[in-house]
C-alpha positions as CSV (number, residue, x, y, z in Angstrom):
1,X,128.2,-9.4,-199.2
2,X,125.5,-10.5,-201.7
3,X,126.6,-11.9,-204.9
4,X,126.3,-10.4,-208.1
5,X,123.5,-13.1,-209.4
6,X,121.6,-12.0,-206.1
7,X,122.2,-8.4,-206.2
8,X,121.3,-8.0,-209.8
9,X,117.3,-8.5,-209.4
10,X,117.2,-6.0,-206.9
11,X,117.6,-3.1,-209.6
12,X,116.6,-4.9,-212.9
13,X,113.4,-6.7,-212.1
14,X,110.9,-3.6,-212.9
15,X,113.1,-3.6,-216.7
16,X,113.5,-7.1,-216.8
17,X,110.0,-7.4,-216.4
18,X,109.4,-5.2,-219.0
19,X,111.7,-6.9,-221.7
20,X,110.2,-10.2,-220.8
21,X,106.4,-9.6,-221.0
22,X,106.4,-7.0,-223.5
23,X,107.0,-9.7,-226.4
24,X,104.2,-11.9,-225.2
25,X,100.4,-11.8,-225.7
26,X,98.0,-11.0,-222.9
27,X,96.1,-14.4,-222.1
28,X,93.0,-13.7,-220.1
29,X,93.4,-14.4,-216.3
30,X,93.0,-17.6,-214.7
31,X,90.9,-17.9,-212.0
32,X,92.8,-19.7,-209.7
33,X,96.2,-17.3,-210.2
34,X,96.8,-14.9,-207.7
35,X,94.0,-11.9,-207.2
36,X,95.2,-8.9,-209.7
37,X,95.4,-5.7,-208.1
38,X,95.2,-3.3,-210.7
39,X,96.8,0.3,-212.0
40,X,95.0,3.6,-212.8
41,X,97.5,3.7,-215.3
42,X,97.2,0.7,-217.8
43,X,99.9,-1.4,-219.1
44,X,102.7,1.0,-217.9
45,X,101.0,1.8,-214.1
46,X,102.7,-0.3,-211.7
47,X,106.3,-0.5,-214.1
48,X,106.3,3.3,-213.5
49,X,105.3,2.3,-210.1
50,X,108.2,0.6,-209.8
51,X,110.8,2.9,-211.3
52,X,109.7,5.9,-209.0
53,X,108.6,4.0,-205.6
54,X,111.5,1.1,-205.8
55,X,110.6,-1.4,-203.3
56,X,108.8,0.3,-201.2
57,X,106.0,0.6,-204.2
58,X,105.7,-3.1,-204.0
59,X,105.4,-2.9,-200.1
60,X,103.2,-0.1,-200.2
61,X,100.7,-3.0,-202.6
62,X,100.9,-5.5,-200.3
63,X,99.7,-3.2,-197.0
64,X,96.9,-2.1,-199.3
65,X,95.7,-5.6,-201.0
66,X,96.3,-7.4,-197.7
67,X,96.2,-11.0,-199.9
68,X,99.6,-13.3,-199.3
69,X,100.7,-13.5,-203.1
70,X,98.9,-10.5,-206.0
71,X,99.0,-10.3,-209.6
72,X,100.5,-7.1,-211.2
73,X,99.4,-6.6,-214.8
74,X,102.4,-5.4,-216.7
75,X,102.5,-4.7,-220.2
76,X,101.1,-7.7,-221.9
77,X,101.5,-9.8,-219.4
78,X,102.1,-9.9,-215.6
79,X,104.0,-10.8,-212.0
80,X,103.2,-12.1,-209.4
81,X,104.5,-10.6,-206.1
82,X,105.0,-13.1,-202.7
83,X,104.0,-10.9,-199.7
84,X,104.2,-14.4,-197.3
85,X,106.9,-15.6,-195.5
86,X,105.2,-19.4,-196.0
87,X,104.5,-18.5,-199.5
88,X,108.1,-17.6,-200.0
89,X,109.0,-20.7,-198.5
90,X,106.9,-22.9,-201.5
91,X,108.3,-20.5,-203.9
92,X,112.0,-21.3,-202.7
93,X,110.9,-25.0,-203.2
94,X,109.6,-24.9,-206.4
95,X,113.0,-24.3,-207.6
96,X,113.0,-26.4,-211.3
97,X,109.7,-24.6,-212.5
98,X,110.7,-21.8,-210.9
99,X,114.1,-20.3,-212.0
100,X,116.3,-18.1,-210.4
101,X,118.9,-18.4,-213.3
102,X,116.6,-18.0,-216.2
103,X,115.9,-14.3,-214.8
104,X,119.5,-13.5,-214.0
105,X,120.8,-14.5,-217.3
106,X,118.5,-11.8,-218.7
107,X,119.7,-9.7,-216.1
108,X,123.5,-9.4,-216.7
109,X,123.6,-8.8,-220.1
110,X,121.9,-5.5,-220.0
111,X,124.0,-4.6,-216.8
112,X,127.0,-4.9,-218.0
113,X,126.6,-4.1,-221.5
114,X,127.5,-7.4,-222.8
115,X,127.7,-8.1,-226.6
116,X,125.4,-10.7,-228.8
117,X,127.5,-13.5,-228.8
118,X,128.2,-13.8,-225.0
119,X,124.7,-13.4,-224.1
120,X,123.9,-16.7,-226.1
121,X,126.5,-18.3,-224.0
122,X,125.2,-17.3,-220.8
123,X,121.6,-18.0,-221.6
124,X,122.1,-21.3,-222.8
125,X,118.5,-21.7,-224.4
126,X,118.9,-25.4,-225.1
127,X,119.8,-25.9,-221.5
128,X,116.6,-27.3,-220.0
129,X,115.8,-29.1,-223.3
130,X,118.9,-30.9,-223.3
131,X,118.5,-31.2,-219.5
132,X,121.9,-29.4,-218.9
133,X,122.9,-26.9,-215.8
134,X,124.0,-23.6,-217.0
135,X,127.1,-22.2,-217.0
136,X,126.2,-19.9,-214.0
137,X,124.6,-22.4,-212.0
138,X,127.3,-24.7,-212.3
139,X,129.9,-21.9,-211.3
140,X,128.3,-20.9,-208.4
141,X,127.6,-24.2,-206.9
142,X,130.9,-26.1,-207.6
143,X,133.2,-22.4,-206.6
144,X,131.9,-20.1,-205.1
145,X,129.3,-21.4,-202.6
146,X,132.0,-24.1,-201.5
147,X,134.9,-21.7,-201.5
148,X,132.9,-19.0,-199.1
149,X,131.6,-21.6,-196.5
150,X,133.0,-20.8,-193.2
151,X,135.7,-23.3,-192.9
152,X,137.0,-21.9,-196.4
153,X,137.6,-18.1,-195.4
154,X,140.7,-18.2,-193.6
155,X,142.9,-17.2,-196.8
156,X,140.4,-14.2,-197.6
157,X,139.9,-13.5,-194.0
158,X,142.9,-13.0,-193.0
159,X,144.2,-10.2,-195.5
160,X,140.9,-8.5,-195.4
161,X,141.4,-7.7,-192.1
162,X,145.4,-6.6,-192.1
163,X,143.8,-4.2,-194.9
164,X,141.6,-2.7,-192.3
165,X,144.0,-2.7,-189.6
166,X,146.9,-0.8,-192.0
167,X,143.8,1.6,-193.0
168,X,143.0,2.7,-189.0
169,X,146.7,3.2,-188.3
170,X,146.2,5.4,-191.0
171,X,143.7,7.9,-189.5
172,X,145.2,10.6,-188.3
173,X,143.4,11.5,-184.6
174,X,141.0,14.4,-184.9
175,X,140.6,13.7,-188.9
176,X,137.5,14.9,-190.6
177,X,136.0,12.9,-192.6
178,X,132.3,12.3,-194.4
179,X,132.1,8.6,-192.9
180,X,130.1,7.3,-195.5
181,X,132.0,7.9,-198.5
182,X,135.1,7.0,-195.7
183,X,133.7,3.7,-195.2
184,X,132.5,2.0,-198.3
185,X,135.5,3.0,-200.0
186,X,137.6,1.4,-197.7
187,X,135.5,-1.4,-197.5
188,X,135.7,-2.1,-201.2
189,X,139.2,-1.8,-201.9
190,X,140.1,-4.0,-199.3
191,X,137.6,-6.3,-201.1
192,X,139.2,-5.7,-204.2
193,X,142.6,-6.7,-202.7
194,X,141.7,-9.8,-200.8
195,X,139.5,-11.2,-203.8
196,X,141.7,-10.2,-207.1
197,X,145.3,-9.6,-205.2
198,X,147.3,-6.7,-205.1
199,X,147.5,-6.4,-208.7
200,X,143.8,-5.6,-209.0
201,X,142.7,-2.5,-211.3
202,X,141.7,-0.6,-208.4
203,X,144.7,-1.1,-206.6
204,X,146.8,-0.3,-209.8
205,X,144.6,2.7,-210.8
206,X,143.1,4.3,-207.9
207,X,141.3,6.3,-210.1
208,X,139.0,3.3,-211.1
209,X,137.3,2.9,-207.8
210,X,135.4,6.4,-208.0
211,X,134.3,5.3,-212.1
212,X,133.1,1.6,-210.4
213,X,130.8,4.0,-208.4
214,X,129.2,6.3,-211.0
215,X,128.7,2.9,-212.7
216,X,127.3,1.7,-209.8
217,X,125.1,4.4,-209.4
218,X,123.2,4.9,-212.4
219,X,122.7,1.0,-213.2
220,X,119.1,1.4,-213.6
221,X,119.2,3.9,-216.2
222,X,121.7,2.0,-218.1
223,X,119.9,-0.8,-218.2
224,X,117.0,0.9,-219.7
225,X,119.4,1.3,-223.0
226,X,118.2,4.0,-224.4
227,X,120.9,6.3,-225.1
228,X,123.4,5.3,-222.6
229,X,125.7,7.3,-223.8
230,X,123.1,10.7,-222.6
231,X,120.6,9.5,-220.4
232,X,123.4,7.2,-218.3
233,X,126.8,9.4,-219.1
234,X,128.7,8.8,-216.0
235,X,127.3,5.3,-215.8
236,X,128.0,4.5,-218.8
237,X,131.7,5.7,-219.0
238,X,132.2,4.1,-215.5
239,X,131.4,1.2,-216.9
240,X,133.7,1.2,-220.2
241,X,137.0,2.4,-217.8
242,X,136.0,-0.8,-215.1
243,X,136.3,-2.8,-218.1
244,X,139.2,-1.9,-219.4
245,X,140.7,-2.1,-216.6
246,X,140.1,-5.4,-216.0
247,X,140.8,-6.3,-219.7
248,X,144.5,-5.2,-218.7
249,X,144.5,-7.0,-215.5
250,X,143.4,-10.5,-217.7
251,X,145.3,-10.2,-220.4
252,X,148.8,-9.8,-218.0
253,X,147.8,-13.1,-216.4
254,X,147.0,-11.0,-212.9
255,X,144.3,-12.9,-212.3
256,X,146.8,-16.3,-211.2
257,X,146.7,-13.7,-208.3
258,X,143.4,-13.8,-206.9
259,X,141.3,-15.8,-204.8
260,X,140.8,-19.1,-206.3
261,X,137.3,-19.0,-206.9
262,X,137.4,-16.6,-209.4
263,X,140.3,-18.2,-211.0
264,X,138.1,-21.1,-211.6
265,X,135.3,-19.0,-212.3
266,X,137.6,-17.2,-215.0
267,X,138.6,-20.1,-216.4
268,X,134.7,-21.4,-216.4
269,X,133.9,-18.3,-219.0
270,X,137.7,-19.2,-220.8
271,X,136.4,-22.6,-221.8
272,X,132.6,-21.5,-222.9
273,X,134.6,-19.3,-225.4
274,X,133.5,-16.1,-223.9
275,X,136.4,-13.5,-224.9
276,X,138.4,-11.7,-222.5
277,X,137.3,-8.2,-223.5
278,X,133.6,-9.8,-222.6
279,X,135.0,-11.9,-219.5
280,X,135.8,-8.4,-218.3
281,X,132.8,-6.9,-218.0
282,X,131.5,-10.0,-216.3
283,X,134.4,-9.4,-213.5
284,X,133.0,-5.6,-213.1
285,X,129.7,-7.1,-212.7
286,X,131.3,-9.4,-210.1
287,X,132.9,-6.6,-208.1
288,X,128.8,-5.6,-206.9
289,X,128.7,-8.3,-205.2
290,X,132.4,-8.6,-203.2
291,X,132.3,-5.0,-202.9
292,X,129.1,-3.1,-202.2
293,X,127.0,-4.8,-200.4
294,X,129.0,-4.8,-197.3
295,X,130.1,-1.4,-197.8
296,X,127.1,0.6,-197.6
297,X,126.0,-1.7,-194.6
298,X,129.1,-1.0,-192.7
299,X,127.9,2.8,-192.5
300,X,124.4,1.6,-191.6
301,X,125.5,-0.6,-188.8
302,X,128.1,1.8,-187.5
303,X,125.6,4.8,-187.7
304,X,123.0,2.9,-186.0
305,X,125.4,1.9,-183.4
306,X,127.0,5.5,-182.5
307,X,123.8,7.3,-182.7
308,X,122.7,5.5,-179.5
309,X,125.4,6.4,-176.4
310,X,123.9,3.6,-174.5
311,X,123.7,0.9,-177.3
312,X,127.5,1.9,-177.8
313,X,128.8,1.6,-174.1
314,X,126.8,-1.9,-173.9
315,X,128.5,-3.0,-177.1
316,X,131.9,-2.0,-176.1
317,X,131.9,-3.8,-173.4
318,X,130.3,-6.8,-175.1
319,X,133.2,-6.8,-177.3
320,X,135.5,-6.1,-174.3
321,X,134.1,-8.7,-172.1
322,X,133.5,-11.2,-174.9
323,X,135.8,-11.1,-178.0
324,X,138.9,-9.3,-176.7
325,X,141.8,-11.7,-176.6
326,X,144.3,-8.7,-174.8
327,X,143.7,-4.9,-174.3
328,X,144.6,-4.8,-177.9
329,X,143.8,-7.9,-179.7
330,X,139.8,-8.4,-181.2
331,X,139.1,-11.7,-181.9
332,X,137.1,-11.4,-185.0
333,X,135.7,-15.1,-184.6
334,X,134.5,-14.3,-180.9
335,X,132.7,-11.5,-182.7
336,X,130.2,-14.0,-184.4
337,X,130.0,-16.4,-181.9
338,X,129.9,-14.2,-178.8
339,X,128.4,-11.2,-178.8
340,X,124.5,-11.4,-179.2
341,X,124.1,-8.1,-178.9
342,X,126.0,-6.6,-181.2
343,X,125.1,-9.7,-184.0
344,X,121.5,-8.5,-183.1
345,X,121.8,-5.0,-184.2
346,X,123.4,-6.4,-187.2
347,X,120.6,-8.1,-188.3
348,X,118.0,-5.2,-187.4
349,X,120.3,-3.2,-189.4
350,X,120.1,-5.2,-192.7
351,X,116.1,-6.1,-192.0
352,X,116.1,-1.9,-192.2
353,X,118.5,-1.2,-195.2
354,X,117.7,-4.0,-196.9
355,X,114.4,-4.6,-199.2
356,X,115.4,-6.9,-201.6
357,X,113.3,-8.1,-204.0
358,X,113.7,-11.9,-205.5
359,X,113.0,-13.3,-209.2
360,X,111.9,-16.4,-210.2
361,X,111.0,-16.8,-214.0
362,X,108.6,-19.6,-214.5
363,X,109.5,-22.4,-216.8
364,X,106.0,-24.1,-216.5
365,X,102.9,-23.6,-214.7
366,X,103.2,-24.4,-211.7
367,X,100.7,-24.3,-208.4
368,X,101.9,-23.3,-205.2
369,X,100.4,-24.1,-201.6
370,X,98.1,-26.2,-203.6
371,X,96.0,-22.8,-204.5
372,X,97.7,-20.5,-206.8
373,X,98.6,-20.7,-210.3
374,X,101.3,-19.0,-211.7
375,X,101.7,-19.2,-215.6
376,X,104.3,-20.4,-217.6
377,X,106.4,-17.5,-218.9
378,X,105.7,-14.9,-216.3
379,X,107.9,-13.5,-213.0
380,X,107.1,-14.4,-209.8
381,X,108.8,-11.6,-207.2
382,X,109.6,-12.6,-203.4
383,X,108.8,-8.7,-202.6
384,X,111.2,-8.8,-199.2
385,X,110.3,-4.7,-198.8
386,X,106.7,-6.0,-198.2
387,X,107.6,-8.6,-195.8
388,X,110.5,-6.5,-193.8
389,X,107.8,-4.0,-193.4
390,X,104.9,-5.9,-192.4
391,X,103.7,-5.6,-188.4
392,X,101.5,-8.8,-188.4
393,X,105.3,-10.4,-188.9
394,X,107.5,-8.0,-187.1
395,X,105.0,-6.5,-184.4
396,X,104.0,-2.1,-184.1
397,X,108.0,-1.0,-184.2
398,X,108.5,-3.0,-187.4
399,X,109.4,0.5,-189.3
400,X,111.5,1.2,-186.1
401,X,115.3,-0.1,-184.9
402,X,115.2,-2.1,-182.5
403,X,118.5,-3.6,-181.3
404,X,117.1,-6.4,-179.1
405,X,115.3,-7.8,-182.1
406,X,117.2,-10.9,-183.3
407,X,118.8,-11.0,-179.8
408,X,117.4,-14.4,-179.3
409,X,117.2,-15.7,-183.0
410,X,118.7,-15.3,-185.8
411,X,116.0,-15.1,-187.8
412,X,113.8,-12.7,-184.9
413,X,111.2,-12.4,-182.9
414,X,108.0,-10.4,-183.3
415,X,107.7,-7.6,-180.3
416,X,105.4,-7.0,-177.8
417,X,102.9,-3.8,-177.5
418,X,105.5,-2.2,-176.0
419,X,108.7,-2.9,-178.3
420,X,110.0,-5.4,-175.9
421,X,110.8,-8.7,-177.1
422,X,109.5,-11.6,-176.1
423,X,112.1,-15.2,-175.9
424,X,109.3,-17.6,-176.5
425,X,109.5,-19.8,-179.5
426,X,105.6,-18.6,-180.0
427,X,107.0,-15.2,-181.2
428,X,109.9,-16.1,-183.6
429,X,109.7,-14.9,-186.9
430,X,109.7,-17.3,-190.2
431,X,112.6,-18.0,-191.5
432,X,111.4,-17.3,-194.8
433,X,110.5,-13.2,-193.5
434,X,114.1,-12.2,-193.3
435,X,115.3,-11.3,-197.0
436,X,118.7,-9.6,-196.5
437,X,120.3,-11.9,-198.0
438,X,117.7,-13.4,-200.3
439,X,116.6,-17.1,-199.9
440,X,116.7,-20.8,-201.3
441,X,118.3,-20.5,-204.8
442,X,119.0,-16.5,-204.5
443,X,120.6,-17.1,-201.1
444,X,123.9,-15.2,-200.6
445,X,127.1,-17.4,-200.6
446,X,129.3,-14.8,-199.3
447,X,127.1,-14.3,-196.0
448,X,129.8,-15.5,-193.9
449,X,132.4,-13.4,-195.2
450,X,129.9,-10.7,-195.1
451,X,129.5,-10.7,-191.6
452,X,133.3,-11.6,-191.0
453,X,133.8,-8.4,-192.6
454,X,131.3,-5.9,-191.3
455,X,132.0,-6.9,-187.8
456,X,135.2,-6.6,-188.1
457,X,135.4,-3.3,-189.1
458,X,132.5,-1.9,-186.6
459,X,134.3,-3.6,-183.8
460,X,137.6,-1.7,-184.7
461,X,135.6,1.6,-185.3
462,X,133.9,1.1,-182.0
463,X,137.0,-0.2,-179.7
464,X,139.5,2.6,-181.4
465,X,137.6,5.6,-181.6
466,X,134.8,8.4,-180.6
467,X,133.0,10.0,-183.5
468,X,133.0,13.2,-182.6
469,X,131.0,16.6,-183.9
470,X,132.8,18.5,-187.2
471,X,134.5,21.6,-186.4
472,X,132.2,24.2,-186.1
473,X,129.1,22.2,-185.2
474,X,127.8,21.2,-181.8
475,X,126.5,17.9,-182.6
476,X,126.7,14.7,-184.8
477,X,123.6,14.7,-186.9
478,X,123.0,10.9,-187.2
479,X,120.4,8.5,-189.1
480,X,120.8,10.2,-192.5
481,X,117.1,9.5,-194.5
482,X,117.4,6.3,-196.6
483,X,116.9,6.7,-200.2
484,X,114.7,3.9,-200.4
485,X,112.4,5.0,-203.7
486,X,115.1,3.4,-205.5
487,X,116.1,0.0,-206.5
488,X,119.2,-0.5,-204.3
489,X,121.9,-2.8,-205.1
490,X,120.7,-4.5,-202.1
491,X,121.0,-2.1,-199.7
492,X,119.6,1.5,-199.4
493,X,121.9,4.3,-199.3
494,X,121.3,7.8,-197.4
495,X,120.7,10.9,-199.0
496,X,123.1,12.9,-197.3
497,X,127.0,13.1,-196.0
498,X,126.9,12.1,-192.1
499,X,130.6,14.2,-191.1
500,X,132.2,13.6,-188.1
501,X,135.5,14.4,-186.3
502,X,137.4,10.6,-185.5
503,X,138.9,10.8,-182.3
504,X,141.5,7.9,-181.2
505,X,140.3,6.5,-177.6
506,X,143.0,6.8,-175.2
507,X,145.3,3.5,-175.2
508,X,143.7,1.9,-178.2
509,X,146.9,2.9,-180.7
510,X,148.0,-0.4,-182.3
511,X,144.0,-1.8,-181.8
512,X,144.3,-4.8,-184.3
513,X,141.5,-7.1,-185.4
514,X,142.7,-10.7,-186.6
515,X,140.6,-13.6,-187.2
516,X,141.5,-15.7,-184.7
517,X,143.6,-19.4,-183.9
518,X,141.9,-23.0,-183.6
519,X,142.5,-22.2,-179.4
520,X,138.5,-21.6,-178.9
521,X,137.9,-17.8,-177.2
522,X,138.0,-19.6,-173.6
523,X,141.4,-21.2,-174.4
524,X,143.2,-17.9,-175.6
525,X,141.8,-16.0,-172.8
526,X,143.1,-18.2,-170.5
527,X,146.3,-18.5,-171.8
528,X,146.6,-14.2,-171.9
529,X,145.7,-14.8,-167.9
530,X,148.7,-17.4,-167.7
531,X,151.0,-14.8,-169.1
532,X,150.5,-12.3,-167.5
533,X,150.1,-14.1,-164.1
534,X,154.0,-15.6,-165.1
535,X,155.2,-11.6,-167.0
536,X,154.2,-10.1,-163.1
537,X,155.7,-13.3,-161.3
């Protein structure tokens, strides 16, 4: 899970970029900014770039310029793009010339359609003059980051995964389904119920959760504005059903049953004055975040794991060996903490599925690495396409998956000739490389429940069931292509329905995931062997 401040750049930085350097005249160059790679196309070149190649247009610059850090003319101005993991790293630092905030509040506006007067509120213009945090920034770091620290997610935890285990008892054995559209849905309207309680809009009108997805979907064209209601139709009305929805949901008080951090964080945009009509469409804007990310990498990870027959036996009996407390009990702490392997191809997963692209708007010129300038007033982009991409970083499989990758470190190591990966410290990757989940201000708070989630529901998938050929087909046709010329919420999506037959393993019936005790793994496994060394006595 990514939050909605995170996830927002992704898709809004090539208009975002627009809006902001449009208004603003074209100073000539300075020597010492970055080296400018230009466009055939002027002014308009590398924005159309942008729209039609998504990230990979940005990652397809930095292969060709080869320099650490570029400068994209756009418009009447221009952004930088970061194509270096220690570059990234000063850019992360830099954080009070440097804004992530500045960018997002131009962001969210235009993604959720918000009217004049809340848009002053969020953008706080006086904020730095008066030497002030903004709303946003306070929100996040005083609610959410401390309420989605490990030692916080108990509550959430807990019901996310009795929503998953009440959803498998509900597949019927042998049931068809197109596992994609089977798993983010799940996946977000357990998120919907474990973050805004069972009174949520989705879980009120089920109808909801297929308009949050057309809005969802054609985000980019509705931020463009121009003629929403034509050129964005189902996004558009998507949008205007989420919010009333939500309206409802506020104004009967449902919200006393959510998680608390986004009772506080209602209560945050209550006392700014921002109107409840308004405060809903900032709540649909939060559901990207709880909701979406995780979803679509749930297919990824479970796709990525099936596809492979001996990948799958070695992680089933990982998860056997390691995080089972009995033959029907996972342990979904164990899962984290004990299996490498299957961590591993998590993180090879997201490094795939996962480009994204991080904004910094900067508030005064400011030199990074002691070499480059960037100007007051212009975007500097953390282009985490490029980097994810890149072999000097990764090694010659870098556009291949390779499970073994992050086997040894969670942030990677770069392979050998051969694919093989080396355990020497000599060959771990920067930190700063590994963008799924952005980095120093844009770094996801909801990580942890992220991969609390995702885990959890792959182990269950991979414990309970085969995935089995549709009828009338010999075969599974696996790794759909990744539709990765747009700007993803994050995550890439495929281009096609994966469908598969779900067939229950034999003696799995009543699999449940739960999150766990204080008892470490060790502890509860030896207490299963007491019992059952006393039940046979």
């Amino acid at each position: 899970m990514a939050t909605t401040l995170d996830l927002v750049i992704a898709i809004g930085l090539a208009v975002v970029c627009g809006a902001f350097l449009f208004a603003l005249a074209r100073p000539k160059i300075d020597p010492r900014e970055p080296p400018v790679v230009s466009s055939p196309i002027p002014f308009v070149g590398h924005l159309v770039g942008m729209m039609r190649g998504g990230p990979m247009y940005l990652a397809d610059l930095s292969a060709r310029s080869r320099n650490p850090v570029f400068t994209l003319p756009i418009l009447n101005g221009r952004s930088y793009v970061v194509a270096s993991p220690a570059l990234a790293s000063h850019v992360q630092r830099a954080s009070k010339t440097l804004q992530f905030d500045r960018l997002v509040t131009e962001v969210i506006p235009r993604m959720v359609r918000l009217d004049k007067r809340t848009t002053t509120i969020l953008r706080d213009a006086k904020a730095d003059e008066e030497k002030r945090i903004r709303m946003n920034v306070r929100v996040i770091h005083d609610y959410i980051e401390p309420l989605l620290k490990p030692d916080k997610l108990d509550e959430i935890g807990d019901t996310q995964l009795q929503h998953f285990n009440d959803f498998f008892d509900t597949i019927k054995d042998g049931q068809q389904v197109d596992l994609y559209h089977f798993l983010t849905r799940e996946v977000f309207v357990a998120s919907m119920y474990s973050f805004y309680g069972p009174e949520n809009p989705f879980n009120l009108h089920s109808e909801l959760v297929e308009e949050f997805w057309k809005w969802e979907g054609g985000l980019v064209l509705l931020m463009l504005g121009v003629l929403p209601q034509l050129t964005a139709r189902d996004a558009y009305y998507g949008l205007e059903r989420c919010t009333e929805g939500f309206t409802e949901y506020l104004e009967a008080g449902r919200i006393k049953g959510a998680y608390k951090m986004l009772q506080l964080r209602q209560k945050a945009h209550a006392d700014e004055g921002i109107s409840i009509p308004q405060q809903a469409r900032l709540e649909v804007g939060m559901c990207v975040g709880v909701g979406v990310n995780a979803s679509i990498t749930s297919f990824w990870l479970i796709n990525n794991i099936f596809s492979r027959a001996e990948l799958l036996d070695e992680i089933r009996t990982e998860i056997r060996s390691n995080a089972m407390v009995t033959s029907g009990i996972i342990y979904a702490n164990a899962l984290r903490d004990a299996c490498p392997l299957l961590n591993s191809v998590y993180r090879e997963t997201m490094r795939l599925i996962a480009p994204l692209t991080t904004g910094r708007y900067v508030v005064e010129d400011t030199v990074i690495a002691d070499t480059y300038l960037l100007k007051k007033g212009m975007i500097v982009q953390i282009a985490g396409g490029a980097l994810h991409q890149n072999p000097d970083i990764w090694g010659p499989d870098v556009n291949e998956f390779n499970p073994h990758r992050f086997l040894y470190h969670q942030f990677g190591h770069k392979t050998n000739a051969d694919g093989s990966v080396p355990e020497s410290k000599s060959s771990q990757v920067h930190p700063a490389a590994y963008r799924a989940f952005g980095g120093g201000q844009s770094l996801c708070p909801g990580r942890h429940f992220a991969q609390l989630e995702i885990l959890a529901l792959t182990a269950s998938m991979v414990m309970g069931f085969d995935l089995l050929p549709p009828e009338g087909s010999d075969r599974v046709i696996w790794d759909p292509p990744k539709d990765d010329k747009k700007f993803p919420l994050a995550v890439t999506k495929p281009m096609r329905a994966l469908n598969v037959r779900m067939k229950r393993r034999e003696g799995t019936g009543g699999l449940r995931c739960v999150l766990g005790v204080s008892k470490s793994f060790t502890e509860l496994k030896s207490l299963d062997a007491l019992q059952n060394s006393t039940e046979a006595t």
